[in-house]
C-alpha positions as a Markdown table, in Angstrom:
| # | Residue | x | y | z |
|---|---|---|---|---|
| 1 | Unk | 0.0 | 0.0 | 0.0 |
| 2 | Unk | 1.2 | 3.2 | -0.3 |
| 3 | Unk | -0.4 | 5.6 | 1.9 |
| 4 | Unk | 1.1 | 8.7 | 2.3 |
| 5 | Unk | 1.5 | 10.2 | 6.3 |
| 6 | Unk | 2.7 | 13.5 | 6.5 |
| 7 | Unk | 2.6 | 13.4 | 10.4 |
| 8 | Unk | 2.0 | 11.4 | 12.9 |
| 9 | Unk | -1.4 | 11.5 | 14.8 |
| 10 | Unk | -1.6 | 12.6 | 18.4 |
| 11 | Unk | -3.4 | 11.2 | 21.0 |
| 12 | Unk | -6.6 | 12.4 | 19.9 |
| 13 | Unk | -5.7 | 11.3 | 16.6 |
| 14 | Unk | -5.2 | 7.8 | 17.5 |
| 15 | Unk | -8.5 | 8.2 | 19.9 |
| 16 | Unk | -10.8 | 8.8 | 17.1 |
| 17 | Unk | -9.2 | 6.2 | 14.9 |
| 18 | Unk | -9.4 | 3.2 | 16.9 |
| 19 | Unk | -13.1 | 4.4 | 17.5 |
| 20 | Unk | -14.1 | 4.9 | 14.3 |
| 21 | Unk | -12.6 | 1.5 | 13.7 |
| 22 | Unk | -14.6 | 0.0 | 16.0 |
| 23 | Unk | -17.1 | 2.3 | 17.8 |
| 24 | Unk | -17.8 | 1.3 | 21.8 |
| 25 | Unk | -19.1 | 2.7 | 24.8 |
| 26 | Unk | -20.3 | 5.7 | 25.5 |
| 27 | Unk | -17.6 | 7.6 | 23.3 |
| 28 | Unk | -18.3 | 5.3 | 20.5 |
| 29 | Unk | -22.0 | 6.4 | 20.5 |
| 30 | Unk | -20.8 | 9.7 | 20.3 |
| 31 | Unk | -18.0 | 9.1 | 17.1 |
| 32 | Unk | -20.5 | 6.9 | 15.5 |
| 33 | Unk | -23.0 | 10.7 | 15.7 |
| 34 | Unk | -20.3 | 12.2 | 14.2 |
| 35 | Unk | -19.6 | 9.5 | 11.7 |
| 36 | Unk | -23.4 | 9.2 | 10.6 |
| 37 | Unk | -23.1 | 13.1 | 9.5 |
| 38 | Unk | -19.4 | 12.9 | 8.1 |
| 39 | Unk | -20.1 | 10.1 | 5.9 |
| 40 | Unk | -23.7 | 11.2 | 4.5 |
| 41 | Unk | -23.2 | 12.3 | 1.6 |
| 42 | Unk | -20.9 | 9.5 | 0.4 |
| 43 | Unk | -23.1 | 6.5 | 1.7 |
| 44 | Unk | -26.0 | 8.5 | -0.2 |
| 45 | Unk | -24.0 | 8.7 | -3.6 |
| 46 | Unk | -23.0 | 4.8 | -2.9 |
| 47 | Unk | -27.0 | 3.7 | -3.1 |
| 48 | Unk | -27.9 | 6.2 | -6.0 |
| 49 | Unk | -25.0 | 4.2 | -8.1 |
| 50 | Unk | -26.3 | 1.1 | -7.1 |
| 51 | Unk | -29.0 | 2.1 | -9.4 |
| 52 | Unk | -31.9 | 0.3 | -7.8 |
| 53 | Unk | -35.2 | -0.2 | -9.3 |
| 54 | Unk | -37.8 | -2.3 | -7.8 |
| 55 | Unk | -37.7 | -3.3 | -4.1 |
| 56 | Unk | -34.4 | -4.9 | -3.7 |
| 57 | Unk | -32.8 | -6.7 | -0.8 |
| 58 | Unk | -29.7 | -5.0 | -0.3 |
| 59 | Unk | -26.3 | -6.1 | 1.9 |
| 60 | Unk | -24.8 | -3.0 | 3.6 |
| 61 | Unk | -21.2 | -4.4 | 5.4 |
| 62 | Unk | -20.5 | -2.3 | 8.0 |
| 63 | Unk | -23.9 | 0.0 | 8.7 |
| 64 | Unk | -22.8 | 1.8 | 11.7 |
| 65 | Unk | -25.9 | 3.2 | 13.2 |
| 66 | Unk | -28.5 | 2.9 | 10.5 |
| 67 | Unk | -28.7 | 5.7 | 8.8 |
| 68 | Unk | -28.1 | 4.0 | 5.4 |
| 69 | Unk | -30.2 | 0.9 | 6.3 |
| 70 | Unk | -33.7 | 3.7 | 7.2 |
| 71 | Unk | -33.0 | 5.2 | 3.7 |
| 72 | Unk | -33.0 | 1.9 | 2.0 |
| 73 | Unk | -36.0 | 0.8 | 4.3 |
| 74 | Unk | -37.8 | 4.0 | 3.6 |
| 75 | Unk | -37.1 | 3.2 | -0.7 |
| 76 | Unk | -39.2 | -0.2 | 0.0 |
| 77 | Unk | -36.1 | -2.3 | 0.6 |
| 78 | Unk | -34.9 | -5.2 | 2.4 |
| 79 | Unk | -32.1 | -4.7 | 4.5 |
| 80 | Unk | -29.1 | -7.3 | 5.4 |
| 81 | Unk | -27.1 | -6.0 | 7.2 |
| 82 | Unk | -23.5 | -7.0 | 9.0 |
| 83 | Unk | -21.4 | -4.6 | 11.7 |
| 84 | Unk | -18.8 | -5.5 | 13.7 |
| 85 | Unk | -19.5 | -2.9 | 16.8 |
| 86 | Unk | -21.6 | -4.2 | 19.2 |
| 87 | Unk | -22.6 | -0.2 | 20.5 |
| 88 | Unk | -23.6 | 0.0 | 16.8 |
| 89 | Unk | -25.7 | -3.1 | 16.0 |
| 90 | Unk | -27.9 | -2.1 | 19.0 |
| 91 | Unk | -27.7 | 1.4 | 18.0 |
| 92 | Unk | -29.2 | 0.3 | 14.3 |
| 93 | Unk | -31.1 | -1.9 | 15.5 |
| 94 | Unk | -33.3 | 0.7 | 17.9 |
| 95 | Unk | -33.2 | 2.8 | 15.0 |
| 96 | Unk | -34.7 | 0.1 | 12.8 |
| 97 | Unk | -36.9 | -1.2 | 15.3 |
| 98 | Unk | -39.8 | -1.9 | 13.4 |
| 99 | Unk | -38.1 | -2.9 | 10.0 |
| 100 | Unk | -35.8 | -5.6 | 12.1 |
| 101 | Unk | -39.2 | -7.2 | 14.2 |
| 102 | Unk | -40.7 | -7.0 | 10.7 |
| 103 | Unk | -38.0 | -8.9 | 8.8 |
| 104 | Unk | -37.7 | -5.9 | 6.6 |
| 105 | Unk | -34.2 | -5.5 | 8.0 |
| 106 | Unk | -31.8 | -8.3 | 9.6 |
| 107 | Unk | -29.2 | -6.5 | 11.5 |
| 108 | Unk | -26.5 | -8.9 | 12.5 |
| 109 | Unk | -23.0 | -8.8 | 14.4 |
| 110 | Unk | -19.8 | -10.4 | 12.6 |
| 111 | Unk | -16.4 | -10.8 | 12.4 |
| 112 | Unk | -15.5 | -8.6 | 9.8 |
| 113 | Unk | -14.0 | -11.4 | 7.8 |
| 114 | Unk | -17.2 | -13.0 | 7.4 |
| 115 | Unk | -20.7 | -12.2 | 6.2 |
| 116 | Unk | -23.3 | -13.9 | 8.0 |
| 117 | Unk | -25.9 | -14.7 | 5.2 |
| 118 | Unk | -26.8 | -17.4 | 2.4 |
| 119 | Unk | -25.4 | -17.5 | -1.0 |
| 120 | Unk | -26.9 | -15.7 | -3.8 |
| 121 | Unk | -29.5 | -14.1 | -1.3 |
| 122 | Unk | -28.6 | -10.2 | -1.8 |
| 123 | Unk | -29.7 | -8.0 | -5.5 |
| 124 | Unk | -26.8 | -5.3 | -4.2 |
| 125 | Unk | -24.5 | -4.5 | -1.9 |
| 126 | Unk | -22.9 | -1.7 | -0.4 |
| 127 | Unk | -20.1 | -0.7 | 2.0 |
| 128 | Unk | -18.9 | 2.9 | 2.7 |
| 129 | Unk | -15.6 | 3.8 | 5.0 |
| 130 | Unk | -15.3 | 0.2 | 6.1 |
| 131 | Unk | -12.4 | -1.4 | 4.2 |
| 132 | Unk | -9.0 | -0.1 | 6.1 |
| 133 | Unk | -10.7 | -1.8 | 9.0 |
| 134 | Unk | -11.5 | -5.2 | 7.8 |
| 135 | Unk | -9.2 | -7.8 | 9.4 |
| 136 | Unk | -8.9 | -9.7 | 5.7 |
| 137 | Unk | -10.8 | -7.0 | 3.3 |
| 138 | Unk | -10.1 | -9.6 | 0.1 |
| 139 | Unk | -11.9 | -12.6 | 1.9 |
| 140 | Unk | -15.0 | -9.6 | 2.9 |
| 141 | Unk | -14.9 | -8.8 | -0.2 |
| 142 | Unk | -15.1 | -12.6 | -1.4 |
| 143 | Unk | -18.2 | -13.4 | 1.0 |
| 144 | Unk | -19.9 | -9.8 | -0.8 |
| 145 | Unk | -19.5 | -11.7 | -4.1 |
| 146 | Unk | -20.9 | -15.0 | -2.2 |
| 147 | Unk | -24.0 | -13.6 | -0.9 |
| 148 | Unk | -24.8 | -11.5 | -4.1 |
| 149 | Unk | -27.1 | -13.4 | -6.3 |
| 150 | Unk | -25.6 | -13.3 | -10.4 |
| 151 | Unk | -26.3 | -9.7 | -11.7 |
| 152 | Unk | -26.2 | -7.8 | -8.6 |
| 153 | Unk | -24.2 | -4.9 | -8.7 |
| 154 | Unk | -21.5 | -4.0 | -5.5 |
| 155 | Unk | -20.4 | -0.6 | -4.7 |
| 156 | Unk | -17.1 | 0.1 | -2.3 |
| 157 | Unk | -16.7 | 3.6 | -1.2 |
| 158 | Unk | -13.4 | 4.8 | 0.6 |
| 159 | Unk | -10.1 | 6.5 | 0.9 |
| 160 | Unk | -7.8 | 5.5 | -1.4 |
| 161 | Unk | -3.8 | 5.3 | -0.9 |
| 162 | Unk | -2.8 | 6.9 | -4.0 |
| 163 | Unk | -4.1 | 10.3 | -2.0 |
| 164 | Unk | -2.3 | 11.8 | 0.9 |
| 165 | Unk | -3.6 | 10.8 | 4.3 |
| 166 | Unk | -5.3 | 12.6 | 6.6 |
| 167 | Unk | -3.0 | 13.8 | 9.8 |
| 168 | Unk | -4.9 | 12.8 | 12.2 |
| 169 | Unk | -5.7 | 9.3 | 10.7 |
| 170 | Unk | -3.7 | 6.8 | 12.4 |
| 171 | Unk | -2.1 | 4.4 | 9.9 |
| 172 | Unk | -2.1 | 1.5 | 12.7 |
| 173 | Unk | -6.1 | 1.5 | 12.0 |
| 174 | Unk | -6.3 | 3.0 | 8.8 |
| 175 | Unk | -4.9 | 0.7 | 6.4 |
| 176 | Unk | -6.0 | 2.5 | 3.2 |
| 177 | Unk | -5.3 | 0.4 | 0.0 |
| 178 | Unk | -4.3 | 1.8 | -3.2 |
| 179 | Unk | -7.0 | 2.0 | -6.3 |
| 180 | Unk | -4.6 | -0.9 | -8.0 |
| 181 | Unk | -5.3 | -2.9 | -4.7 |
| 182 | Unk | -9.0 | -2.3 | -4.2 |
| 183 | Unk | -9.3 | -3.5 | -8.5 |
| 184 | Unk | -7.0 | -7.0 | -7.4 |
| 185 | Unk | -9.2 | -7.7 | -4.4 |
| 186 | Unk | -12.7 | -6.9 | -6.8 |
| 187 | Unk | -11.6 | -9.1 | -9.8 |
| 188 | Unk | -9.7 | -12.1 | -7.3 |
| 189 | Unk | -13.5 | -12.6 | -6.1 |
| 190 | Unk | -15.2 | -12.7 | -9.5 |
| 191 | Unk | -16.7 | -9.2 | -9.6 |
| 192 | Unk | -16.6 | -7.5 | -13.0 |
| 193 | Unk | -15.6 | -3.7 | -13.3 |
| 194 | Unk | -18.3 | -1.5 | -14.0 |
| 195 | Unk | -17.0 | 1.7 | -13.3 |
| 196 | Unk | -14.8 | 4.0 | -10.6 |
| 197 | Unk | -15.5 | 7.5 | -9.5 |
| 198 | Unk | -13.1 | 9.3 | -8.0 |
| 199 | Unk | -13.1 | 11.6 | -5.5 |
| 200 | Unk | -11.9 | 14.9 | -4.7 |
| 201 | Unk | -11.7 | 17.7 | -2.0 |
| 202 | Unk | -15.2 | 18.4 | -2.4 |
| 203 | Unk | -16.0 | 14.6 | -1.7 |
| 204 | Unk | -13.7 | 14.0 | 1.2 |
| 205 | Unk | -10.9 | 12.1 | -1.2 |
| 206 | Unk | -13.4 | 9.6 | -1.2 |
| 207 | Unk | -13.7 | 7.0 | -4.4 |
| 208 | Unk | -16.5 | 4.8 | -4.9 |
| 209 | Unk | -16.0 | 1.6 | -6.6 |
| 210 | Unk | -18.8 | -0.1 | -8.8 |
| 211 | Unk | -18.5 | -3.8 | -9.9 |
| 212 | Unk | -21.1 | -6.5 | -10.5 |
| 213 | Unk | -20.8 | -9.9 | -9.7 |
| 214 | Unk | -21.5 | -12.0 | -13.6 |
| 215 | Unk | -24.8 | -13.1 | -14.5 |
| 216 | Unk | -24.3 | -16.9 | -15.5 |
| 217 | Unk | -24.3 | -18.0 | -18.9 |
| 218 | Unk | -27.3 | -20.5 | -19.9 |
């Protein structure tokens, strides 16, 4: 990876990160409020290229605390859902309370290596900000592929490493991949490039990734 530091984070620095990695307690509530607002407008761009039509069931890895999910809910989607936080799985979860005792919405904890659903049982997925903090992003990234169903299409928003880093970001948590790394990772599980938009000042540096997993041949 080449992610460029131009200094190294302070204590503060490394506060935030390791909770924005993994949100908990009662400080972790309070990054994930901060996160929700931070990362609006890119989780909002990430389901607009998904392109939706119909009601869809959609995967979201890594949903924080449910904003994303509520939109999706609120287009007439089915949400599955996988977080790695527990402060944030009950956070969602309250926030979806209805969709989730509905089965509109199943709002699970994981691993971060794994995704907790059956095969071919998503039309789309999504994850936004969650990759430099996946223990083993190209096996995440292979159980997206799994759980999509032939057609669906997968977007991955983030930070690339080609762009300089953030000073208070510490690199110990964020381990940002290149755009060369992310493209390895989508076509070693299958997916087919559709197309990547990248970001700028305006967007945070932040680049979202579109692939679709093959339709199979009769």
């Amino acid at each position: 990876m080449t992610t460029t530091v131009t200094t190294t984070p302070g204590l503060i620095g490394r506060i935030r990160s390791r909770q924005a990695g993994h949100p908990s307690g009662l400080l972790g509530r309070i990054i994930g409020r901060v996160m929700v607002k931070d990362t609006a407008a890119a989780n909002d761009r990430a389901v607009e290229l998904l392109e939706l039509g119909g009601p869809s069931t959609v995967l979201e890895v890594g949903y924080g605390q449910g904003r994303t999910a509520a939109t999706l809910l609120d287009q007439g989607h089915r949400v599955l859902g996988v977080e790695v936080s527990d402060t944030m799985v009950n956070q969602a979860r309250a926030r979806n309370r209805r969709a989730c005792r509905d089965d509109r919405a199943e709002l699970r904890g994981g691993d971060g290596r794994t995704v907790p659903f059956d095969d071919a049982t998503a039309d789309a997925a999504v994850t936004v900000h969650t990759i430099y903090f996946m223990p083993d992003p190209a096996a995440t990234i292979a159980e997206v592929a799994r759980v999509l169903r032939p057609g669906g299409r997968f977007v991955l928003a983030c930070r690339v490493g080609d762009d300089p880093m953030p000073a208070w970001m510490d690199p110990g948590v964020y381990r940002i991949p290149t755009i060369a790394e992310i493209e390895a990772m989508l076509d070693a599980a299958g997916f087919a490039p559709v197309a990547h938009h990248p970001g700028d000042e305006s967007t945070h540096c932040t680049h979202w990734f579109l692939a679709e997993r093959p339709k199979v041949s009769s």
